[in-house]
N, C-alpha and C positions, 0 to 999 in steps of 0.2 A: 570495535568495528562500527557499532552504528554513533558513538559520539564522533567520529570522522569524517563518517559518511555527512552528519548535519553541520557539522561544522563548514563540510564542500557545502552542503546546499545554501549554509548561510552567505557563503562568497558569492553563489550564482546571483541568488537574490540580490546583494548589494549591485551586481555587475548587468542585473536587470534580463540578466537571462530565464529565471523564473518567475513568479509569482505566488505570494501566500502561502509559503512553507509553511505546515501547521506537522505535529509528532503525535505519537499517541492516537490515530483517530479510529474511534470503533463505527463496523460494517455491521447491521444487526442485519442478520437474516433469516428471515420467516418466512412459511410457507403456508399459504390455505389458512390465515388466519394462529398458525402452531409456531412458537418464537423455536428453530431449532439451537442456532449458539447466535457468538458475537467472535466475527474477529477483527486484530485489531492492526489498522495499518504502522507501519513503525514511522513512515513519513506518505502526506498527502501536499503535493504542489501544481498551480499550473504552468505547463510546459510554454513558454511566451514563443517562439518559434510556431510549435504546430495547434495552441489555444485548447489543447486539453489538457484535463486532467490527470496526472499522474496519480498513483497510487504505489507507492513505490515500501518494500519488504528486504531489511536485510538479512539473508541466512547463509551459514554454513552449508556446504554439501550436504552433511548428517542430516542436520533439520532439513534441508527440503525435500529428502526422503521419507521424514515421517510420515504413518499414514493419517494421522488427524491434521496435519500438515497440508499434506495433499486433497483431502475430502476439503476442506473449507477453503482451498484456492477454487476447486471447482463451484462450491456452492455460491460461491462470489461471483464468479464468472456465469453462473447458470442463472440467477436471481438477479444481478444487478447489472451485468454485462461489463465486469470492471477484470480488465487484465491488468494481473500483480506485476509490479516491474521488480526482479530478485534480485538483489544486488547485494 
């Protein structure tokens, strides 16, 4: 699923609808100086339409119920203000 998924992204790019598709990219999140983890996005790109940044996660229904799953969507969202796009 997610070699399809970048494969789509790699069309968008060519077709210039995104920008700087990068895989793999890790989110370290710290608090108060204390490293808690790192998670990692499965694709980061910019949206060329709205000029943000994407952040984009692809998961199963299963996974995106787990709860280590769930605790580090928020702590990304709490610490960095970065909404995971799940797909």
């Amino acid at each position: 699923k997610e070699a399809r998924r970048w494969q789509d992204l790699v069309m968008l790019h060519k077709a210039g609808k995104i920008g700087r598709p990068d895989c793999q990219v890790p989110v370290s999140c710290d608090f108060n100086g204390q490293h808690i983890c790192n998670w990692i996005a499965d694709f980061v790109y910019l949206d060329m339409l709205t000029g943000k940044v994407v952040y984009e996660d692809v998961k199963s229904e299963v996974t995106r119920k787990l709860p280590v799953y769930r605790i580090k969507r928020k702590l990304v969202k709490a610490l960095h203000g970065i909404e995971i796009l799940e797909t």
